[in-house]
KETITI-873501 format. One line per field, with one value per residue (C-alpha): x, y, z. Coordinates in Angstrom, 2 decimals, m for minus. Each point is the difference from the previous one (the first is absolute). Layout:
BEGIN
px	c(X ...)
py	c(Y ...)
pz	c(Z ...)
This chain:
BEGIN
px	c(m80.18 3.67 2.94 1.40 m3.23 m0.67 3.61 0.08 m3.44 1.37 3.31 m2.42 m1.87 2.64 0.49 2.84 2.94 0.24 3.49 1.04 m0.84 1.51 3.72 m0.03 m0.72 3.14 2.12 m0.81 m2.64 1.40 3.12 m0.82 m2.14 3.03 0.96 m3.34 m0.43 3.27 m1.47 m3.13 2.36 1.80 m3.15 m1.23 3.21 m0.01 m3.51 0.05 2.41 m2.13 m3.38 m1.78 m0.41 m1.83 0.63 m2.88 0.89 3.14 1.06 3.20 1.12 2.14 m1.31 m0.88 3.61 2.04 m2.58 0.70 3.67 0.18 m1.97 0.79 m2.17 m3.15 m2.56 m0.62 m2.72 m0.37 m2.76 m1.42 m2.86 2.24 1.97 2.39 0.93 0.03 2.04 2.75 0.26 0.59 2.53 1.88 m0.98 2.40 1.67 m1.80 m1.60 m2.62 m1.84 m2.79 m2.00 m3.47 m2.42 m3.08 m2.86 0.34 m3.65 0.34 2.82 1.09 1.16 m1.63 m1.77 2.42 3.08 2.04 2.08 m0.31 m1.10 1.70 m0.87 1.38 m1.21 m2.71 m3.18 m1.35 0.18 m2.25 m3.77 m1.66 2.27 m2.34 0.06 4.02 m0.09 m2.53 2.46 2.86 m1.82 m1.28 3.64 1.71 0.39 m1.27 2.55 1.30 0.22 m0.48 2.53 m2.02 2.69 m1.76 0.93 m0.84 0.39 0.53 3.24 1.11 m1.76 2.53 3.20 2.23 m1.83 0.83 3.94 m0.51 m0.65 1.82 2.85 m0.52 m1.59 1.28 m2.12 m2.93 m1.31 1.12 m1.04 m2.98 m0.98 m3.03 m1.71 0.83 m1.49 m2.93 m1.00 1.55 m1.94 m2.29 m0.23 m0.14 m3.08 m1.40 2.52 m2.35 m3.37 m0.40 2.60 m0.94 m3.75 0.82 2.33 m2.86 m2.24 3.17 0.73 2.61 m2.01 0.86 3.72 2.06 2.40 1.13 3.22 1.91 3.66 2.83 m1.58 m3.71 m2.66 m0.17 m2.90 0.70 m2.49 m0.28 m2.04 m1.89 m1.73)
py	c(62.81 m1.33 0.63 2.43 2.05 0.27 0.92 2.62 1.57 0.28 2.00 1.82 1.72 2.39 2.73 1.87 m2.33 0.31 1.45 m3.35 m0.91 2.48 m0.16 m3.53 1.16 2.00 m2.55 m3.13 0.89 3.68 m1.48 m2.66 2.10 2.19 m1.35 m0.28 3.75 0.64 m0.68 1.84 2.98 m0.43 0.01 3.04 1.95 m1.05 0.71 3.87 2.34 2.17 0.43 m1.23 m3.68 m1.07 m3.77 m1.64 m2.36 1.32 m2.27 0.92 2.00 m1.76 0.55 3.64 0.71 m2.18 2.11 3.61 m0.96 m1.19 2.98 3.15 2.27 m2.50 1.19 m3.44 m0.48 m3.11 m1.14 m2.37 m0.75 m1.52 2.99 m2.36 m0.26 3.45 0.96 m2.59 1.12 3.43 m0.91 m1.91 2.87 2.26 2.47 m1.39 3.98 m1.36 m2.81 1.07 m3.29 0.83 m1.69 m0.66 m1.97 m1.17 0.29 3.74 1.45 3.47 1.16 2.69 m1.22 m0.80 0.83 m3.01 m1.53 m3.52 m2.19 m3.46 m2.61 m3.36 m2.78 2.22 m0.36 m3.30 1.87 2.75 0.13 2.15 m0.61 1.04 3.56 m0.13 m0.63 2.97 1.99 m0.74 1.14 3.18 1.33 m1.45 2.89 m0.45 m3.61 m0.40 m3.37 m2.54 m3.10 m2.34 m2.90 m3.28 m3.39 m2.69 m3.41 m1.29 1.86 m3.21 m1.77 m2.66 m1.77 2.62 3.03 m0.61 m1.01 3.18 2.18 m1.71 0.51 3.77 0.17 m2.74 m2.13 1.56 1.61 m3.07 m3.08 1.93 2.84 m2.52 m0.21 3.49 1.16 m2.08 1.56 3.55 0.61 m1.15 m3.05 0.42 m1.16 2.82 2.51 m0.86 m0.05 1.72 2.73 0.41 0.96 1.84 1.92 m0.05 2.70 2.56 3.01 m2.08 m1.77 m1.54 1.27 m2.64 m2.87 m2.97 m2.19 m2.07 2.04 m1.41 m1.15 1.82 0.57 3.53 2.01 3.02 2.61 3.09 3.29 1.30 2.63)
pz	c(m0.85 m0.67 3.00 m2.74 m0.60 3.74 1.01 m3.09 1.44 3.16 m1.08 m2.04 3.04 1.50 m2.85 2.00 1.49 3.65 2.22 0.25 m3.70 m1.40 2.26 m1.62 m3.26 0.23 0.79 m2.42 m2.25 m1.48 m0.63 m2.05 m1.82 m0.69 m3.45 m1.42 0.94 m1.36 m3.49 0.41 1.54 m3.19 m2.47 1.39 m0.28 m3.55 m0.88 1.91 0.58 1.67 1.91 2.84 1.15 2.79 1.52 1.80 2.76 m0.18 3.43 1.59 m3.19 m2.34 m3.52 0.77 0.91 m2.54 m2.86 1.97 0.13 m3.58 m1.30 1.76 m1.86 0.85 2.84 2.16 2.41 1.74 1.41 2.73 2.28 2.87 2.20 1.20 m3.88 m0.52 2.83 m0.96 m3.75 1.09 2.17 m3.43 m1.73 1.54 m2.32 m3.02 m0.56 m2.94 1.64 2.69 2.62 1.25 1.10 m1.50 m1.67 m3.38 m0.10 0.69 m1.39 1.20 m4.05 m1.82 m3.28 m3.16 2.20 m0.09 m2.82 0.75 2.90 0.52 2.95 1.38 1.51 1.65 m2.06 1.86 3.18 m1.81 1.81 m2.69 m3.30 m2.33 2.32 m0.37 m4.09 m0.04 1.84 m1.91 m2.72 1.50 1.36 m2.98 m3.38 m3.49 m1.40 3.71 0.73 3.16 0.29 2.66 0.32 2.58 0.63 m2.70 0.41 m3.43 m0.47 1.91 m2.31 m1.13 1.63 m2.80 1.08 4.17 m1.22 m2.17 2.90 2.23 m1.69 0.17 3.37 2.04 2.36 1.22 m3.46 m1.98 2.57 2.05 m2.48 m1.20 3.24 1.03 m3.32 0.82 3.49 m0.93 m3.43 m2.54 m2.98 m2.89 m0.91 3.02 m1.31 m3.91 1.51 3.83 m0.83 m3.58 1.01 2.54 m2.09 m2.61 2.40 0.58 m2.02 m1.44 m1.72 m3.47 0.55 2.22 m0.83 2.09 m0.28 2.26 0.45 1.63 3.59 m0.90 m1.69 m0.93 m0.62 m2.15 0.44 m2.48 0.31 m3.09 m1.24)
């Protein structure tokens, strides 16, 4: 087993991110995420102007909040499996009326059937236990043409020296110099993204009706609910 494999295993165990975790989640990781986010904040905006989203993982809050805020009319629940997260999103979330933190398993999600508009998640499916269990549910809470956005780490987006100056450029340091490694420990390849995730996807209810493409800093897996 390579140093790589063995270190992304280990990260790989705790599905929740513990007090301490998730305090320094909130102040490094979320903000460098922030731009990224922006620009999924922004392609959700664009593609609803109404409805129900639910975020899974939804950390300390940021992409909930910049879609609520961006979208008034928009229902937003966020949702994560770490209390510490919760409890620190709600606190940012403070006068933002339309976006609602629980807590809660991804696995088990507390939405009625075909009640939400479209689910979107970041950087939170390698942590996922029972994925195939989350996909179903996506499926089960989303309506008839709703849609789930799963957005995870990639490593070839870093593929080449132009693509790191590319989004280092836009990003600065961290996602332009260390995004490759981080991708690799915090995500998928995609070669397992084509084969592991594919099958699995394969024995969902969504079967047949997903698309993959690397976007921006991800891959994204568009997910889309059928008759």
């Amino acid at each position: 087993m390579s140093l790589t494999r063995l270190i992304k295993d280990v990260l790989r165990k705790p599905e929740s991110i513990p007090t301490p975790g998730a305090i320094f989640y909130n102040a490094t990781v979320s903000k460098v995420l922030r731009k990224p986010e922006a620009k999924i904040a922004n392609d959700i905006v664009t593609k609803m102007g109404k409805g129900t989203i639910v975020d899974l993982g939804s950390g300390t809050g940021y992409l909930s909040i910049e879609i609520a805020k961006k979208a008034p009319s928009l229902r937003v629940y966020g949702m994560d499996l770490s209390r510490q997260m919760v409890k620190i999103a709600r606190r940012h979330a403070r006068g933002v009326d339309n976006a609602q933190f629980v807590f809660g398993d991804a696995a088990r999600l507390p939405f009625k059937d075909n009640s939400i508009d479209l689910v979107v998640s970041t950087g939170a499916s390698h942590h996922w236990r029972t994925p195939r269990l989350v996909f179903d549910e996506c499926h089960r809470v989303l309506r008839i043409d709703g849609e789930a956005w799963i957005y995870d780490g990639c490593p070839e987006v870093f593929h080449t020296p132009a693509d790191r100056r590319k989004l280092h450029k836009e990003y600065g340091f961290l996602i332009g110099r260390l995004g490759y490694r981080v991708s690799t420990l915090h995500g998928f390849s995609r070669e397992e993204y084509q084969t592991v995730i594919r099958d699995m996807l394969e024995q969902t209810a969504f079967r047949g009706n997903y698309q993959m493409a690397l976007t921006d800093i991800w891959m994204k897996i568009t997910l889309k609910k059928r008759m």
